[in-house]
C-alpha positions, 0 to 999 in steps of 0.5 A, a space after each residue: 483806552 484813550 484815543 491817541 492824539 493826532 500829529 500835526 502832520 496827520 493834521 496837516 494831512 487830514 485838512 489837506 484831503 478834506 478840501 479836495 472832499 468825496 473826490 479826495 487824493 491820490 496817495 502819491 499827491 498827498 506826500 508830494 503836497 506835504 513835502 515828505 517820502 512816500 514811505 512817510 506818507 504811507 505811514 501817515 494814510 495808515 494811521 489815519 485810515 486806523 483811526 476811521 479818518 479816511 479810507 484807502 481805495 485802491 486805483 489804477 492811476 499813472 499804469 499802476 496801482 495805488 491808493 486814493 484817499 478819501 476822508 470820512 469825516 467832513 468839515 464842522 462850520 461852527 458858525 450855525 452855532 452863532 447866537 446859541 444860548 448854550 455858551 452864556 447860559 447860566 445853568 451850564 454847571 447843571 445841565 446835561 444828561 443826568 443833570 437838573 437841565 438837560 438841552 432835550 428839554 431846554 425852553 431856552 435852546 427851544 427858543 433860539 431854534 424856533 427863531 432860527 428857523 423863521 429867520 431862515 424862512 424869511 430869507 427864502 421868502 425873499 429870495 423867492 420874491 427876488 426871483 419873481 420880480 
């Protein structure tokens, strides 16, 4: 079965509720911020608590009850990705699971990652001489 896209209201949606992160939105919010009815709104919540985007908690808010919407999925910062060898590598075409590479065993990603990791260490060595002086 192939997974059905998202609308880009469901995007707009999910974007919106990823910046207010574990604390998420009242279900009423959500609709007011996207500018819809709240039976569209409700529409919206459903198909993205289907899809295992979000859950729907239910609340006692403004004397009632209502639901809050809490994503399950967090942002991804491509930036930690920066410096990779993975886009440019020349053995892309064969690389994978079954393949003649695979990246659990790549010298090149072992590289980057030792790298990485002593450059991220030197930033705390700093940062540790900084708080000292």
């Amino acid at each position: 079965m192939q997974p059905s896209k998202i609308s880009k209201l469901e995007e707009k949606a999910l974007k919106l509720l990823l910046k207010y992160g574990d604390k998420g939105l009242l279900q009423s919010e959500l609709w007011h911020k996207l500018g819809v009815t709240s039976r569209d709104g409700s529409r919206i919540a459903i198909k993205l608590e289907k899809r295992g985007l979000i859950k729907r908690v239910k609340e006692f808010a403004n004397d009632r009850w209502t639901r809050r919407l809490v994503p399950l999925v967090k942002p991804f910062d491509v930036s930690v990705l920066k410096g990779s060898p993975c886009p440019s590598c020349i053995y892309n075409n064969n690389c994978g699971a079954d393949q003649t590479y695979s990246p659990t065993n790549c010298v090149l990603i072992e590289n980057w990652l030792l790298s990485e990791s002593l450059d991220q260490s030197k930033i705390v060595q700093i940062n540790v001489k900084d708080q000292r002086s």
